[in-house]
LOTORKOL-575843 format. One record per atom (N, C-alpha, C, O): x, y, z. Coordinates in pm, whole numbers, always signed. Layout:
REM LOTORKOL-575843
+--------+--------+--------+
:     px :     py :     pz :
+--------+--------+--------+
:      X :      Y :      Z :
...
+--------+--------+--------+
***
This chain:
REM LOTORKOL-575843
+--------+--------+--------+
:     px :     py :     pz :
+--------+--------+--------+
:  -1649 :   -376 :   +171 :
:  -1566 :   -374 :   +290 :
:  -1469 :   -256 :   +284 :
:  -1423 :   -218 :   +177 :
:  -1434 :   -193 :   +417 :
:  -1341 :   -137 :   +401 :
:  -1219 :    -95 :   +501 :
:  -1214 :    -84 :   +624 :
:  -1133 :    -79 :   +407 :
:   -995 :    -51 :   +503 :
:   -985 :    +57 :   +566 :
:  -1072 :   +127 :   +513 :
:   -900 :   +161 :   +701 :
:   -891 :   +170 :   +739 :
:   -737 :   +197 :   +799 :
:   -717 :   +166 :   +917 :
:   -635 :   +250 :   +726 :
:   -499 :   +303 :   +794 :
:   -452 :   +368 :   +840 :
:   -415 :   +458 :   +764 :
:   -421 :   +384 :   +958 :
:   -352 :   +535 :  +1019 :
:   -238 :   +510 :  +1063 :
:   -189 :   +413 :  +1121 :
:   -198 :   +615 :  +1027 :
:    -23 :   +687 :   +999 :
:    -12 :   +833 :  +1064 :
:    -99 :   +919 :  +1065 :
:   +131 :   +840 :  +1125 :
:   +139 :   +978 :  +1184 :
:   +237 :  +1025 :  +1124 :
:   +345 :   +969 :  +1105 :
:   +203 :  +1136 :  +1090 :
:   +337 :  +1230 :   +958 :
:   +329 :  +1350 :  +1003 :
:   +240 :  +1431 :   +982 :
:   +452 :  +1365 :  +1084 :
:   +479 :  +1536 :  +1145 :
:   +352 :  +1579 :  +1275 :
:   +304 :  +1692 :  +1281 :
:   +319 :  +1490 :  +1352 :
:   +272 :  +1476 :  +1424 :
:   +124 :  +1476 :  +1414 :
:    +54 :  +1502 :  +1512 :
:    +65 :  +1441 :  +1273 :
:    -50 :  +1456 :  +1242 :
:   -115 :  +1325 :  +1217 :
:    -39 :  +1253 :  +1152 :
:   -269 :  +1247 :  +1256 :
:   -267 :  +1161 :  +1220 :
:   -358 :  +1198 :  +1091 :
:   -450 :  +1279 :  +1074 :
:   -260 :  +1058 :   +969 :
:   -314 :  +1032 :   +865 :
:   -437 :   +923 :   +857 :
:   -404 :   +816 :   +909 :
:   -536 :   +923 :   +818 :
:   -642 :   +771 :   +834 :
:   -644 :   +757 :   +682 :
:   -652 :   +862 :   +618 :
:   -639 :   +678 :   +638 :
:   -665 :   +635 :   +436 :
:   -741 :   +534 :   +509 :
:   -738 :   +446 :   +595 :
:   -831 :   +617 :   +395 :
:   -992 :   +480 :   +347 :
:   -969 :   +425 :   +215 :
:   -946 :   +479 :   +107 :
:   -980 :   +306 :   +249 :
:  -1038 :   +260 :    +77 :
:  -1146 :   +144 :   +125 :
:  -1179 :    +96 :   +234 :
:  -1190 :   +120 :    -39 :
:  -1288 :    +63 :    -39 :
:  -1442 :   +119 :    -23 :
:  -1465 :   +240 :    -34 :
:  -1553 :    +19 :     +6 :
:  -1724 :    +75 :    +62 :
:  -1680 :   +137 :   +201 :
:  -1604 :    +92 :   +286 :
:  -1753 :   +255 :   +197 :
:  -1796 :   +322 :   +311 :
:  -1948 :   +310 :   +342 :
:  -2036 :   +383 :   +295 :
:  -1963 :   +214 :   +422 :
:  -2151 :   +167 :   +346 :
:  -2195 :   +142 :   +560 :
:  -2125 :   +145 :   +661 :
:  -2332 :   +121 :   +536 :
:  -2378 :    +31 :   +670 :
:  -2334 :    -53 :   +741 :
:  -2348 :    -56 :   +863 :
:  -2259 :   -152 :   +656 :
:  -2198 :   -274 :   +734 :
:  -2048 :   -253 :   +774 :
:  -1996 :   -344 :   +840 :
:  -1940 :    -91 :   +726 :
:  -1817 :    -90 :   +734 :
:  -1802 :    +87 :   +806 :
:  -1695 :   +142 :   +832 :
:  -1954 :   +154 :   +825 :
:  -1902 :   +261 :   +873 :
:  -1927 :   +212 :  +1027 :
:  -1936 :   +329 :  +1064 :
:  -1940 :   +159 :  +1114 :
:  -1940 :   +150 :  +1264 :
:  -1753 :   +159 :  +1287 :
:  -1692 :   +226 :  +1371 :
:  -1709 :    +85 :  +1204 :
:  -1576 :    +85 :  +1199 :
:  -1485 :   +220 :  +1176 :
:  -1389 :   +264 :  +1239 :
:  -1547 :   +263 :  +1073 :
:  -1448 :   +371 :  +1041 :
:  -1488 :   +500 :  +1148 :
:  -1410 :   +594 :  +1168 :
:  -1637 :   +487 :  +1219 :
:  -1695 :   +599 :  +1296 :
:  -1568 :   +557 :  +1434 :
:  -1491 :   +641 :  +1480 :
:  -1572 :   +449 :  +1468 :
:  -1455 :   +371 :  +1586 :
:  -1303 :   +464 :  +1539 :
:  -1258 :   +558 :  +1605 :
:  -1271 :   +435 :  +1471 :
:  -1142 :   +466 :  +1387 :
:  -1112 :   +628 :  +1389 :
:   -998 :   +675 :  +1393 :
:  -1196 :   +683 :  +1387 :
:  -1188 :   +820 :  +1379 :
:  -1206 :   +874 :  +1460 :
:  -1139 :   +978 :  +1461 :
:  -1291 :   +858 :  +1573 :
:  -1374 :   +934 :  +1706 :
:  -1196 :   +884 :  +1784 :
:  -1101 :   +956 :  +1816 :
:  -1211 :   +753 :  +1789 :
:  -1039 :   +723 :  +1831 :
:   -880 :   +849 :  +1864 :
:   -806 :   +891 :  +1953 :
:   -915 :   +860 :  +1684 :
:   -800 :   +990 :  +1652 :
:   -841 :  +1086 :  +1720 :
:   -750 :  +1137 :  +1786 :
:  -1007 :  +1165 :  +1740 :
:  -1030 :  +1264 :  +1773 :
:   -979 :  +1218 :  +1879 :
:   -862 :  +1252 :  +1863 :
:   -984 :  +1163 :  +1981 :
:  -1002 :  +1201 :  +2069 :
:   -859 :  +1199 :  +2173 :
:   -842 :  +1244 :  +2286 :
:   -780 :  +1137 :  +2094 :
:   -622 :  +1146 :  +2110 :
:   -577 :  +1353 :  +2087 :
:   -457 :  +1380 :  +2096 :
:   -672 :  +1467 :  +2062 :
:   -618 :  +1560 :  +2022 :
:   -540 :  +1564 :  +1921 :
:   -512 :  +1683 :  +1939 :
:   -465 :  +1529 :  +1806 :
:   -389 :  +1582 :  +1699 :
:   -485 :  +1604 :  +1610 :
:   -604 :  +1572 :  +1615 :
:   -390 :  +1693 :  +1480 :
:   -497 :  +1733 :  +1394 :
:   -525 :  +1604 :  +1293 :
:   -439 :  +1515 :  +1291 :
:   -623 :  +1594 :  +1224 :
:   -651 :  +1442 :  +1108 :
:   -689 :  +1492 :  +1022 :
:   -764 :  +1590 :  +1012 :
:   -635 :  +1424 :   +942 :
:   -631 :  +1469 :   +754 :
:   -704 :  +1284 :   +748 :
:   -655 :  +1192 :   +813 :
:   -810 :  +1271 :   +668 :
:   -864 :  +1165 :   +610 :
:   -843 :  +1164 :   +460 :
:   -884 :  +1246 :   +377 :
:   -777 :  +1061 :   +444 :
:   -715 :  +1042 :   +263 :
:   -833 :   +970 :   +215 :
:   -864 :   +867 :   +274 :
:   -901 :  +1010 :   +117 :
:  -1043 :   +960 :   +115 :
:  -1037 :   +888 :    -70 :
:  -1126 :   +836 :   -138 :
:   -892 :   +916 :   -101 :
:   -859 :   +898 :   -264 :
:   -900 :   +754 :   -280 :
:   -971 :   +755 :   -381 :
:   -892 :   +633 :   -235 :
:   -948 :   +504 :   -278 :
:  -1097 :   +464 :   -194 :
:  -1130 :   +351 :   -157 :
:  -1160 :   +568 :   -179 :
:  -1288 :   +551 :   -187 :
:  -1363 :   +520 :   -290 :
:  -1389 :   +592 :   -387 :
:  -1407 :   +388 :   -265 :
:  -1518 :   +356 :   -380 :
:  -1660 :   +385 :   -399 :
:  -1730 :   +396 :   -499 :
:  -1694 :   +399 :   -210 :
:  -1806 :   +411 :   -282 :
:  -1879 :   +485 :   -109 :
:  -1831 :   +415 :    -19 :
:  -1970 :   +595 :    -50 :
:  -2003 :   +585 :    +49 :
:  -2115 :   +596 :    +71 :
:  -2163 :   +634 :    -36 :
:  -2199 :   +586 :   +147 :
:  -2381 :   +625 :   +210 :
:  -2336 :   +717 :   +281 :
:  -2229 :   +777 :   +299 :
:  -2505 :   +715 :   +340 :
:  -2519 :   +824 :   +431 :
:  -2457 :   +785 :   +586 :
:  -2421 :   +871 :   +666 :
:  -2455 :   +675 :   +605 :
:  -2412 :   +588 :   +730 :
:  -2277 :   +658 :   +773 :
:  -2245 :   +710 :   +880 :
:  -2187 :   +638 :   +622 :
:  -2031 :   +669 :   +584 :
:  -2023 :   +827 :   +617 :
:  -1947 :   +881 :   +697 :
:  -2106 :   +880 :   +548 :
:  -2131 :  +1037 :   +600 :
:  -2140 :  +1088 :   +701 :
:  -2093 :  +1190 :   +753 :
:  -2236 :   +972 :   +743 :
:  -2314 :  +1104 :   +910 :
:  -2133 :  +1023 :  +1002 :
:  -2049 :  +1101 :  +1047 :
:  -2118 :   +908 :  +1007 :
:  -1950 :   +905 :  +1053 :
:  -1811 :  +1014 :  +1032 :
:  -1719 :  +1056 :  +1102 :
:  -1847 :  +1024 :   +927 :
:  -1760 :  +1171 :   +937 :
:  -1783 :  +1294 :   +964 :
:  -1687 :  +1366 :   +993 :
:  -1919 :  +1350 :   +961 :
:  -2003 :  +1485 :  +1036 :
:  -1941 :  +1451 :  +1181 :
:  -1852 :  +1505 :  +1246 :
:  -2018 :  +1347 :  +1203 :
:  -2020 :  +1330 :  +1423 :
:  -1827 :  +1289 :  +1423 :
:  -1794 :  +1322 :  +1537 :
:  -1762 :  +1262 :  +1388 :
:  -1591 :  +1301 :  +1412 :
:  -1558 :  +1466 :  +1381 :
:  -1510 :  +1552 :  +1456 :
:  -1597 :  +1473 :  +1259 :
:  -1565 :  +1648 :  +1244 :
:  -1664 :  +1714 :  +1359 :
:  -1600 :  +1803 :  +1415 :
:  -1755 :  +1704 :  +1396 :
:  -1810 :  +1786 :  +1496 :
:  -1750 :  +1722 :  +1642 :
:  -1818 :  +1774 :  +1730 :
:  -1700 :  +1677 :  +1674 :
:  -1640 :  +1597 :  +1758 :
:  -1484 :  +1705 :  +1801 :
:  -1442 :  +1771 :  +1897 :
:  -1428 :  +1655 :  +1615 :
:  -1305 :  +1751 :  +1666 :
:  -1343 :  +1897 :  +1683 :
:  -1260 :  +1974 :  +1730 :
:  -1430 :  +1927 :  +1658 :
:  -1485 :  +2095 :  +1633 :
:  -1484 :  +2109 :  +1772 :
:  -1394 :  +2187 :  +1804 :
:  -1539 :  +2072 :  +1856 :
:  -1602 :  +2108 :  +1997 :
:  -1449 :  +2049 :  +2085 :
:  -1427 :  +2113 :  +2188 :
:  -1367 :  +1957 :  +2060 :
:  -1214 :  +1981 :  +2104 :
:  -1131 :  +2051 :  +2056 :
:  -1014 :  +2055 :  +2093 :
:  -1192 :  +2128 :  +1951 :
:  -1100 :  +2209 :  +1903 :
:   -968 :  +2140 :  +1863 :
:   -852 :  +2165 :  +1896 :
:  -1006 :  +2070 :  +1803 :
:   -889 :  +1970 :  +1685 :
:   -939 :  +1971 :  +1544 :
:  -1048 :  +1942 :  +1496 :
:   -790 :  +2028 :  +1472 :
:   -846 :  +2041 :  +1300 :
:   -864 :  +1869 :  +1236 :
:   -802 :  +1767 :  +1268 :
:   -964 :  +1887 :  +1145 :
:  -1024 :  +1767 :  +1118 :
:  -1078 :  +1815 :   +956 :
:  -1174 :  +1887 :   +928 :
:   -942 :  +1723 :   +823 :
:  -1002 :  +1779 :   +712 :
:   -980 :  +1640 :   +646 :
:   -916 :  +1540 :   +679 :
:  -1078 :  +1680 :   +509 :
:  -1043 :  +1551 :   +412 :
:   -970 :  +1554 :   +346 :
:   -911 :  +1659 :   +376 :
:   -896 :  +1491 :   +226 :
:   -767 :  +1473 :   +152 :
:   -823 :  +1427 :     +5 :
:   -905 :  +1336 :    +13 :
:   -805 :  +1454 :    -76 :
:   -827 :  +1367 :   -217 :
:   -921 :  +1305 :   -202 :
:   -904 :  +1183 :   -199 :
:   -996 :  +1333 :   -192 :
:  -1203 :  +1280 :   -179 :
:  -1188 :  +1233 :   -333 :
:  -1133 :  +1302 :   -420 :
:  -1239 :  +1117 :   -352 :
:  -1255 :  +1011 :   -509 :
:  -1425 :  +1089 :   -572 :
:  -1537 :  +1123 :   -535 :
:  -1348 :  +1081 :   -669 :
:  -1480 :  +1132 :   -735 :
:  -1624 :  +1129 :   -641 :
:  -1686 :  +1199 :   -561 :
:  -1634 :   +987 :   -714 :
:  -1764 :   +933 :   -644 :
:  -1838 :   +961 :   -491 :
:  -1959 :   +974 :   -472 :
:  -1723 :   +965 :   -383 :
:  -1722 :  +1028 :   -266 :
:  -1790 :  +1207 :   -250 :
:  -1867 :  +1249 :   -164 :
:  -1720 :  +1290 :   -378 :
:  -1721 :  +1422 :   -365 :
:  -1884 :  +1451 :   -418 :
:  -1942 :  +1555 :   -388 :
:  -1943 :  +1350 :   -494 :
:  -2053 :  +1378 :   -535 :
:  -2204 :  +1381 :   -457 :
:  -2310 :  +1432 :   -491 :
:  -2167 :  +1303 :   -339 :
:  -2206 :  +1282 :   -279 :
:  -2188 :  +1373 :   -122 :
:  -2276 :  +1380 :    -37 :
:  -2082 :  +1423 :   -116 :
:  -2034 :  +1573 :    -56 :
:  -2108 :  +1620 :   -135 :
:  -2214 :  +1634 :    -74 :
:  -2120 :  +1655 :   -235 :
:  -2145 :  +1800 :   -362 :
:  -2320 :  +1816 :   -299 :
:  -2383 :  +1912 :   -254 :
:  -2359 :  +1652 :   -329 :
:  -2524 :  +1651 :   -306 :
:  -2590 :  +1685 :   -165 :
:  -2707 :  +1701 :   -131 :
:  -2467 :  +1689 :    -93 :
:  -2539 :  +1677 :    +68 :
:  -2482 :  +1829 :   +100 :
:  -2477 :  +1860 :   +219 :
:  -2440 :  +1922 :     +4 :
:  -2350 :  +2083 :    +91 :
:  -2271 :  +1987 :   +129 :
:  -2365 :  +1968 :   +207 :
:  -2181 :  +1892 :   +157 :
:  -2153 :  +1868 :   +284 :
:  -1983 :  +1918 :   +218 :
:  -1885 :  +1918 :   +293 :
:  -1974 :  +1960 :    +60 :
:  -1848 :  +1980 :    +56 :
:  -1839 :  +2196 :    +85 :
:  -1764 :  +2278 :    +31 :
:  -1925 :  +2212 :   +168 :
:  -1919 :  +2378 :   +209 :
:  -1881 :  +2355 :   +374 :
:  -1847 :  +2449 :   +446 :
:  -1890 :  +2249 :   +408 :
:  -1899 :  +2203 :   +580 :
:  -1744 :  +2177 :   +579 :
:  -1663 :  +2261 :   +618 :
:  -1717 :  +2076 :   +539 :
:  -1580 :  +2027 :   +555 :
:  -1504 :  +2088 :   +465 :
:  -1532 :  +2152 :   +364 :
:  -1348 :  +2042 :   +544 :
:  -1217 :  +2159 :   +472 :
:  -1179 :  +2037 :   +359 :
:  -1151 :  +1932 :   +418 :
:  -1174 :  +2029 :   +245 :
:  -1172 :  +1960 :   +141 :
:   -983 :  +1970 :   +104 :
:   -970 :  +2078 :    +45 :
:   -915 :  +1937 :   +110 :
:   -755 :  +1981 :     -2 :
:   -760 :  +1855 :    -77 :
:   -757 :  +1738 :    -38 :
:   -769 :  +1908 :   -194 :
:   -711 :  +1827 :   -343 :
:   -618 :  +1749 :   -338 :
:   -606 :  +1654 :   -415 :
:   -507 :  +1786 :   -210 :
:   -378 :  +1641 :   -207 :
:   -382 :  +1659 :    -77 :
:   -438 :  +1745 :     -9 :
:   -291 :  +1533 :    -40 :
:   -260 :  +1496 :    +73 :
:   -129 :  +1606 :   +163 :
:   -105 :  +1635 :   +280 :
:    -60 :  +1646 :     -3 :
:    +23 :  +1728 :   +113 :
:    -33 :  +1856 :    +93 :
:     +2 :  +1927 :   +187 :
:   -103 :  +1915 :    +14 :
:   -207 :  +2062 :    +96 :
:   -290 :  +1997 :   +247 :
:   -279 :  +2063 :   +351 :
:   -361 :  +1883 :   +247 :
:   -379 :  +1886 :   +408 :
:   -294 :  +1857 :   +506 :
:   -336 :  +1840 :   +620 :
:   -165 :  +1849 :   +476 :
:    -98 :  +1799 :   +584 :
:     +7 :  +1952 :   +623 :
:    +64 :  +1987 :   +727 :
:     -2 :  +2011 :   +497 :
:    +93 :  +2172 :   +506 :
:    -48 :  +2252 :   +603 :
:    -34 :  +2297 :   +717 :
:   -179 :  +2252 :   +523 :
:   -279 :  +2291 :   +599 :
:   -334 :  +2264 :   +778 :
:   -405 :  +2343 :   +840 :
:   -274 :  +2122 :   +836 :
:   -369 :  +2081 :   +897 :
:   -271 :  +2194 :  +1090 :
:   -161 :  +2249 :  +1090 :
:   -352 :  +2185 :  +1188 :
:   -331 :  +2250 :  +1262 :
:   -394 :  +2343 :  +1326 :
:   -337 :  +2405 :  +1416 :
+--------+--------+--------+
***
């Protein structure tokens, strides 16, 4: 299962995941995010208590980042959990998306 928080810090929204990012919990987080996009601000996704994601969890964050791409809203990840990044690493998908190591490089970054 997984959580799902958003927070606005300096006019940016924050989303923290934790938990599975799997089949049965990404319809939710794809809801959750297309949401933010589509409000226009920029989104930083805190991805640090990620346990664990698929491809489901993935292609949910491609179709939001391409989402904000084509509104032209910045859209990056935050502290990707190991396990998460390996799975970036295996798919390119960490050459696609803007990756920052902490939360406050994406939030100094985002815009």
């Amino acid at each position: 299962m997984v959580s799902c928080e958003i927070r606005e810090q300096d006019g940016i929204a924050v989303i923290a995941l934790s938990g599975d990012v799997d089949l049965e919990s990404s319809p939710k987080v794809r809801d959750v995010l297309l949401d933010c996009v589509g409000a226009k601000r920029p989104i930083v996704v805190d991805m640090s208590r990620v346990s664990y994601i698929d491809s489901s969890g993935v292609a949910s964050l491609v179709e939001a980042y391409q989402t904000a791409r084509r509104g032209e809203t910045s859209f990056a990840l935050a502290q990707v959990s190991q396990s998460a990044m390996r799975v970036f690493e295996l798919a390119r998908l960490d050459k696609v998306f803007t990756i920052h190591s902490t939360l406050a490089d994406g939030l100094r970054n985002a815009g």
